[in-house]
N, CA, C and O atoms as CSV, one atom per row, in Angstrom:
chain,resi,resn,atom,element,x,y,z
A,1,UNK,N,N,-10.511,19.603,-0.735
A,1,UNK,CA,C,-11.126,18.294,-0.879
A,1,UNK,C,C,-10.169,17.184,-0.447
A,1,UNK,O,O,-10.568,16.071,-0.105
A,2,UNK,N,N,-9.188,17.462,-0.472
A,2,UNK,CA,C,-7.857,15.998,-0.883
A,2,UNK,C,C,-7.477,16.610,1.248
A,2,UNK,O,O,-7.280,15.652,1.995
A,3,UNK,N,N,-7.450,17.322,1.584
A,3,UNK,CA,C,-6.977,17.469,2.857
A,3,UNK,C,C,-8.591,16.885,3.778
A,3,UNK,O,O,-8.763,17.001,4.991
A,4,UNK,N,N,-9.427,16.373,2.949
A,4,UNK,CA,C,-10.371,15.442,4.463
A,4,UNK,C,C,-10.148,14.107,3.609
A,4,UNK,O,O,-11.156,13.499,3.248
A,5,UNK,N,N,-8.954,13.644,3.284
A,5,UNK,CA,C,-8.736,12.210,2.757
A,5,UNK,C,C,-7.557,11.907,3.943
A,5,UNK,O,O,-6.744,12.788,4.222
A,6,UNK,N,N,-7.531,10.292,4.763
A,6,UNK,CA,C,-6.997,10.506,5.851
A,6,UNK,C,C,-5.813,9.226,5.526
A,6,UNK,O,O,-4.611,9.213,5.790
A,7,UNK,N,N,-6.726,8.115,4.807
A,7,UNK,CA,C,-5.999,6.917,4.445
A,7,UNK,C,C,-6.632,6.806,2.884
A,7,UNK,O,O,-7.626,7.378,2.437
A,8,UNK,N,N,-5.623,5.782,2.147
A,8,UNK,CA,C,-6.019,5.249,1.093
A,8,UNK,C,C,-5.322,4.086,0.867
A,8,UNK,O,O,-4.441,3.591,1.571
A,9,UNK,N,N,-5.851,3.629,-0.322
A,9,UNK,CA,C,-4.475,2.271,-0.350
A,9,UNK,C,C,-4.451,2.212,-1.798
A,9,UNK,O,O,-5.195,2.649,-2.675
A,10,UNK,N,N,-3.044,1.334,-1.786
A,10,UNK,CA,C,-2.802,1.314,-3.817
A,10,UNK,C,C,-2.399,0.004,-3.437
A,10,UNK,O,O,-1.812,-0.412,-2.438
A,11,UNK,N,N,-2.825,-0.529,-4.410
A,11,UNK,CA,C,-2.497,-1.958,-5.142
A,11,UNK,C,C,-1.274,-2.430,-5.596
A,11,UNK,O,O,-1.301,-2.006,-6.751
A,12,UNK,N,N,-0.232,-3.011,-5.479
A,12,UNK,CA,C,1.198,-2.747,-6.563
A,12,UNK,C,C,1.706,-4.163,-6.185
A,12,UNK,O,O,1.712,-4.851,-5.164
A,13,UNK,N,N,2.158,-4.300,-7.553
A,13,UNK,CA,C,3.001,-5.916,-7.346
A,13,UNK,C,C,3.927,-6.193,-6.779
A,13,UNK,O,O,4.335,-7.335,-6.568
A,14,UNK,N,N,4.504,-4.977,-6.373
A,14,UNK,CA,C,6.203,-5.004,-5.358
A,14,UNK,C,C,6.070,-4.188,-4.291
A,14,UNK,O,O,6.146,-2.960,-4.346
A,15,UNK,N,N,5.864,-4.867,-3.266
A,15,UNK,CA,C,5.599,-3.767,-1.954
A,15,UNK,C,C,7.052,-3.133,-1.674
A,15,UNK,O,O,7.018,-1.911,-1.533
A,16,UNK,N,N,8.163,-3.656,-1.581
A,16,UNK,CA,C,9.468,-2.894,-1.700
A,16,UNK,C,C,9.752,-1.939,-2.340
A,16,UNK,O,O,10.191,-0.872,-1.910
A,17,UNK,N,N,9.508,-2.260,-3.531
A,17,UNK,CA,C,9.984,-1.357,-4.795
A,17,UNK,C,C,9.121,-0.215,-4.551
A,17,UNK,O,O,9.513,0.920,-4.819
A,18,UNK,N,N,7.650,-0.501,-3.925
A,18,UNK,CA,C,6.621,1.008,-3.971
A,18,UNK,C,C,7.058,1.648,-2.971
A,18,UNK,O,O,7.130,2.872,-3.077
A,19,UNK,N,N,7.455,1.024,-1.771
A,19,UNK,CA,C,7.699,1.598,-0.776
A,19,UNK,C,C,8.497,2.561,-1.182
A,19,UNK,O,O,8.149,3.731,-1.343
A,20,UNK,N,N,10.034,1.934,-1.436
A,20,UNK,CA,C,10.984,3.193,-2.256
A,20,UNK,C,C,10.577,4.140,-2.836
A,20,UNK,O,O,10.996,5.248,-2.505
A,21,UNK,N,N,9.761,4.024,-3.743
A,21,UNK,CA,C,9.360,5.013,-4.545
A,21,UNK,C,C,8.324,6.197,-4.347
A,21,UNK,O,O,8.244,7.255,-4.970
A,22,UNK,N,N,7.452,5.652,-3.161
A,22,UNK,CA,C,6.662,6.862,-2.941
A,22,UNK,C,C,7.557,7.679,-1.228
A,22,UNK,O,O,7.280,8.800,-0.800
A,23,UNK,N,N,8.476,6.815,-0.655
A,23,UNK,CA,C,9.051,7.607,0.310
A,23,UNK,C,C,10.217,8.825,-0.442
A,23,UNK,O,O,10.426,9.975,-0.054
A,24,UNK,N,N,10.769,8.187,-1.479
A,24,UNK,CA,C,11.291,9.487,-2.574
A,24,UNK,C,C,10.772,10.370,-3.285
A,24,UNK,O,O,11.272,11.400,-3.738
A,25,UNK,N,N,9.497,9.854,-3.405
A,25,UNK,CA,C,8.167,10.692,-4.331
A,25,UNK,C,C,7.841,11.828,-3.832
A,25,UNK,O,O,7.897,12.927,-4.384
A,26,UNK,N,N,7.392,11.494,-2.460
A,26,UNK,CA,C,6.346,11.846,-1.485
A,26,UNK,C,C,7.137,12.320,-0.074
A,26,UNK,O,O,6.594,12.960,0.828
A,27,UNK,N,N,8.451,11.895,-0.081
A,27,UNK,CA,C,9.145,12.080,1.090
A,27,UNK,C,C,8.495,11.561,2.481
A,27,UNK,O,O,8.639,12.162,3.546
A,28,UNK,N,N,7.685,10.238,2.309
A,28,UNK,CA,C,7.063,9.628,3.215
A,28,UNK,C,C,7.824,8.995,4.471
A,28,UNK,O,O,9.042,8.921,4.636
A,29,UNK,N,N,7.015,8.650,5.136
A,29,UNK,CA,C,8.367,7.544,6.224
A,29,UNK,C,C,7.215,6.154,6.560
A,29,UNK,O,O,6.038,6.462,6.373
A,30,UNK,N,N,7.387,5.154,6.880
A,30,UNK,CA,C,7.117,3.878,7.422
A,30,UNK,C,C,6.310,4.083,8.531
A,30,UNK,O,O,6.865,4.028,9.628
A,31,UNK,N,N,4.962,4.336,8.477
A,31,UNK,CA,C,4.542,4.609,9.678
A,31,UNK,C,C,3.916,3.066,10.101
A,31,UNK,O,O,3.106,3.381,10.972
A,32,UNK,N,N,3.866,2.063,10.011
A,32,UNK,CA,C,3.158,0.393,10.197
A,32,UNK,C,C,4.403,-0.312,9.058
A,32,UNK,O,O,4.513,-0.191,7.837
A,33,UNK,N,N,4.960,-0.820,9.737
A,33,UNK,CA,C,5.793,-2.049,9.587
A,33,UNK,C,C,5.249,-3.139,8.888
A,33,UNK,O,O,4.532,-3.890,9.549
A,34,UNK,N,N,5.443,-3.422,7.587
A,34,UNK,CA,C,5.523,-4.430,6.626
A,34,UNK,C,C,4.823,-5.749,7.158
A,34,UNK,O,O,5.617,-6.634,7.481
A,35,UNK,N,N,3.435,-6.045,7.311
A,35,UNK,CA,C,2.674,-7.223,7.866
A,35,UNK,C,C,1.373,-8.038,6.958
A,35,UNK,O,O,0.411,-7.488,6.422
A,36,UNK,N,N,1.749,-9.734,6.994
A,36,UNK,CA,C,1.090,-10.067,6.358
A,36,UNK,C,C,-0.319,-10.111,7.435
A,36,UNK,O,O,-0.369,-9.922,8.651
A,37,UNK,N,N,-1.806,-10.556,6.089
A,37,UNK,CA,C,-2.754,-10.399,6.862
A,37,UNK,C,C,-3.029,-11.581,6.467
A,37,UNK,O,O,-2.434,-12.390,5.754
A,38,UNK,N,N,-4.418,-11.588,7.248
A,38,UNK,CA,C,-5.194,-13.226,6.319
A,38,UNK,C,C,-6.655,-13.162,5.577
A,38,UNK,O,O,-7.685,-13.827,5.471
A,39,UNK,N,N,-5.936,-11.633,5.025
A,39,UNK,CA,C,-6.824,-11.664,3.562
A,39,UNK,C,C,-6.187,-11.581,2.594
A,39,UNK,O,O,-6.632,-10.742,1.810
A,40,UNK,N,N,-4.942,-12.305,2.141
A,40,UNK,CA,C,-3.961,-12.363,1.330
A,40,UNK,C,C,-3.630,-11.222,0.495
A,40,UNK,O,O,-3.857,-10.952,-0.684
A,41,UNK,N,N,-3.080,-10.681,1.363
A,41,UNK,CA,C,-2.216,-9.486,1.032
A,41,UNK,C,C,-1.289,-9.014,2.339
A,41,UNK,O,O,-1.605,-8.942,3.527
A,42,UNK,N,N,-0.269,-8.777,1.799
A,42,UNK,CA,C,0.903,-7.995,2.994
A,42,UNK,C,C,0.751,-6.240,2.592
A,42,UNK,O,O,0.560,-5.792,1.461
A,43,UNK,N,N,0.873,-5.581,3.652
A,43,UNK,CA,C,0.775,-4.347,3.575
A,43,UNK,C,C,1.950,-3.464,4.280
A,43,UNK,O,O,2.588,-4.008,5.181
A,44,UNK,N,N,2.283,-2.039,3.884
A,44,UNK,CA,C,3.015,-1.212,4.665
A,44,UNK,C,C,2.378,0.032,4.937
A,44,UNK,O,O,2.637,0.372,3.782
A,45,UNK,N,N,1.715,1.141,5.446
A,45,UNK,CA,C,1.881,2.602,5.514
A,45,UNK,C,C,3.056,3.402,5.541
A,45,UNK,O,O,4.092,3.406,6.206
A,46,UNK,N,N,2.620,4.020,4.696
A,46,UNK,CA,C,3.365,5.004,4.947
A,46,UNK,C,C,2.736,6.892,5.113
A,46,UNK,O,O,1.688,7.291,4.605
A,47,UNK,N,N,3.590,7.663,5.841
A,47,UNK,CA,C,2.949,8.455,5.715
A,47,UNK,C,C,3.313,9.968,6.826
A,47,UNK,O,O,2.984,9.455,7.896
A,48,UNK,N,N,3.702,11.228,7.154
A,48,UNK,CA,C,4.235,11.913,7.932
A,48,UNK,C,C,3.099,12.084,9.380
A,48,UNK,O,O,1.946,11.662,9.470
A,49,UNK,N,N,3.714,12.666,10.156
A,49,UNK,CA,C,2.826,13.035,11.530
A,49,UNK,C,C,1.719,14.280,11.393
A,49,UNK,O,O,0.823,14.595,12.177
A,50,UNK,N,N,2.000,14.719,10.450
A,50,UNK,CA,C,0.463,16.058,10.295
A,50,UNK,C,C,-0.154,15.519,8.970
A,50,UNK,O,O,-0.959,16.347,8.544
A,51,UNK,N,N,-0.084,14.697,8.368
A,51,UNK,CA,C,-1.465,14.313,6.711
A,51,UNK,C,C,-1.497,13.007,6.463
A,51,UNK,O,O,-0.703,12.116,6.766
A,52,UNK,N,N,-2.389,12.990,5.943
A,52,UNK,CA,C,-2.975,11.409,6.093
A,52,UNK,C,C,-1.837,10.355,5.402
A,52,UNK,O,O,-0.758,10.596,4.860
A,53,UNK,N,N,-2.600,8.994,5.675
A,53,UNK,CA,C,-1.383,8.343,5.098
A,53,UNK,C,C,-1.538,7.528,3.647
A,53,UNK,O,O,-2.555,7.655,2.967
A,54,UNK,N,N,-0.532,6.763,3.287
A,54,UNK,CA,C,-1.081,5.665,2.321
A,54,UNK,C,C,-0.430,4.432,2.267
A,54,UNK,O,O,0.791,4.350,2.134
A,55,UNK,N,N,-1.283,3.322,2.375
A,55,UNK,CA,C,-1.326,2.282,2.786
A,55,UNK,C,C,-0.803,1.433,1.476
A,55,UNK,O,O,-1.660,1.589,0.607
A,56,UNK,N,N,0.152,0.684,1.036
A,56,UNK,CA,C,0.871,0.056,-0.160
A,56,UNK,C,C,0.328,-1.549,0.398
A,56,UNK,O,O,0.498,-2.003,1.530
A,57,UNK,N,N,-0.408,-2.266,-0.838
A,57,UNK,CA,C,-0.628,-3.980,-0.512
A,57,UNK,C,C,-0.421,-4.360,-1.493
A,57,UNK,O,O,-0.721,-3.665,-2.464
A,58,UNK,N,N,0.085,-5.429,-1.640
A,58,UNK,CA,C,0.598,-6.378,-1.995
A,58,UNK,C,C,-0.098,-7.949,-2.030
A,58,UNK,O,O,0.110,-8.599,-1.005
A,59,UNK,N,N,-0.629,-8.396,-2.736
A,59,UNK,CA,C,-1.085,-9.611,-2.867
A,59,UNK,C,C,-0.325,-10.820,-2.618
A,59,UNK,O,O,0.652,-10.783,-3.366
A,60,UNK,N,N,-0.319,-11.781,-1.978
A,60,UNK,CA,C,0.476,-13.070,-1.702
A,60,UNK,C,C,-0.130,-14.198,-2.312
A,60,UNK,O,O,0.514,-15.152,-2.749
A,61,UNK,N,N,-1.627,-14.074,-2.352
A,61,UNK,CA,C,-2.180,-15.718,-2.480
A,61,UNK,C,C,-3.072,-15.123,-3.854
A,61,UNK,O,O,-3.791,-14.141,-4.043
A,62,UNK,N,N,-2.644,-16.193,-4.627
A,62,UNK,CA,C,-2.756,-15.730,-6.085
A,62,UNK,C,C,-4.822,-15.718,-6.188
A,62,UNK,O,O,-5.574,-15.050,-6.898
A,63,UNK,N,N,-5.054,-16.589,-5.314
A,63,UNK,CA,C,-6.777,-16.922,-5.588
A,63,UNK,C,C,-7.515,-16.262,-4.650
A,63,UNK,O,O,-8.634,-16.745,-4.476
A,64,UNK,N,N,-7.139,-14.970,-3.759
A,64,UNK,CA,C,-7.873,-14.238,-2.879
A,64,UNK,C,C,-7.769,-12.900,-4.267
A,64,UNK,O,O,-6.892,-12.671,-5.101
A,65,UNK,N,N,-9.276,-12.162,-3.944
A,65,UNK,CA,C,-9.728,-11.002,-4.562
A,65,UNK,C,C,-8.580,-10.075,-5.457
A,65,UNK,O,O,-8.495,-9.651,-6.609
A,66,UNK,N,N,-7.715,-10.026,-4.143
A,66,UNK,CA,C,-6.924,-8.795,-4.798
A,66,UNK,C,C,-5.841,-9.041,-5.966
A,66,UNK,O,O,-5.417,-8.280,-6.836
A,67,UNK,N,N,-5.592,-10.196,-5.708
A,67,UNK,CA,C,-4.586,-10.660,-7.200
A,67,UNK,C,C,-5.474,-11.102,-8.132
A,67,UNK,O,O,-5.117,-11.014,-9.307
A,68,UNK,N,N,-6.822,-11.675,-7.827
A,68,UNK,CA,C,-7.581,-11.495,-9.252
A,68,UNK,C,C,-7.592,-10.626,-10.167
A,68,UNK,O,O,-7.201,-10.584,-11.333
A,69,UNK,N,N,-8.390,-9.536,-9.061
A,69,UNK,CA,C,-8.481,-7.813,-9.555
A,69,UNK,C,C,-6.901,-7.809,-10.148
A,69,UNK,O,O,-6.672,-7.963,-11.347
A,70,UNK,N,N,-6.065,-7.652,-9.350
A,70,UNK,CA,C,-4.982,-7.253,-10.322
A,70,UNK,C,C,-4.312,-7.916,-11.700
A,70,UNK,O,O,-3.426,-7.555,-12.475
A,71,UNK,N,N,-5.097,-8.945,-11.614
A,71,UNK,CA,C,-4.362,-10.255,-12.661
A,71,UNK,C,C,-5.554,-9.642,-14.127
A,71,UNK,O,O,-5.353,-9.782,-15.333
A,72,UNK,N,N,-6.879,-8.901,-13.365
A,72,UNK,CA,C,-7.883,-8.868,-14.381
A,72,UNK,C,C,-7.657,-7.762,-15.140
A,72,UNK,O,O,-7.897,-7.794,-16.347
A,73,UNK,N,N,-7.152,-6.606,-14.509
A,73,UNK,CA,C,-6.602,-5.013,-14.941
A,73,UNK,C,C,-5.422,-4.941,-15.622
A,73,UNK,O,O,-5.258,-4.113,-16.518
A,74,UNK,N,N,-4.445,-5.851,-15.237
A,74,UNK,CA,C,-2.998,-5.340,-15.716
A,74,UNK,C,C,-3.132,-5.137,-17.290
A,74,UNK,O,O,-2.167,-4.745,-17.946
C-alpha cells in the first residue's frame, strides 16, 4: 500500500530543524532546494532516487491557511 505513495507533505514549524531530522531518520537527501511560494509557506523535499519523496512546509505568513490550521491543532 505505502509503496504506490509517491509524495506527501508534513506541516512543521521549523523547516531546518525537520529537515535534519528526517534526513537522519530516514537517511533522506535534499532533492528541491528550500523555496518560498506565494501561498505562504516555504518548502523543501526531500527524498532518495528509487521511493517517493516528502515534501517539509513551513508557514511564513501568519494569516494564510496553513498557519491557521497549525495555530488551530497545536
Amino acid at each position: 500500500m505505502l509503496q504506490s505513495i509517491r509524495l506527501f507533505s508534513v506541516a512543521v514549524a521549523d523547516l531546518e530543524a525537520a529537515t535534519q531530522h528526517y534526513q537522519q531518520l530516514f537517511g533522506l537527501q535534499v532533492m528541491a532546494a528550500p523555496r518560498d511560494t506565494r501561498f505562504g509557506f516555504k518548502s523543501v523535499t526531500l527524498g532518495n532516487s528509487t521511493e517517493g519523496f516528502i515534501e517539509l512546509i513551513q508557514p511564513v505568513d501568519a494569516k494564510r491557511p496553513l498557519a491557521r490550521f497549525m495555530r488551530e491543532r497545536a
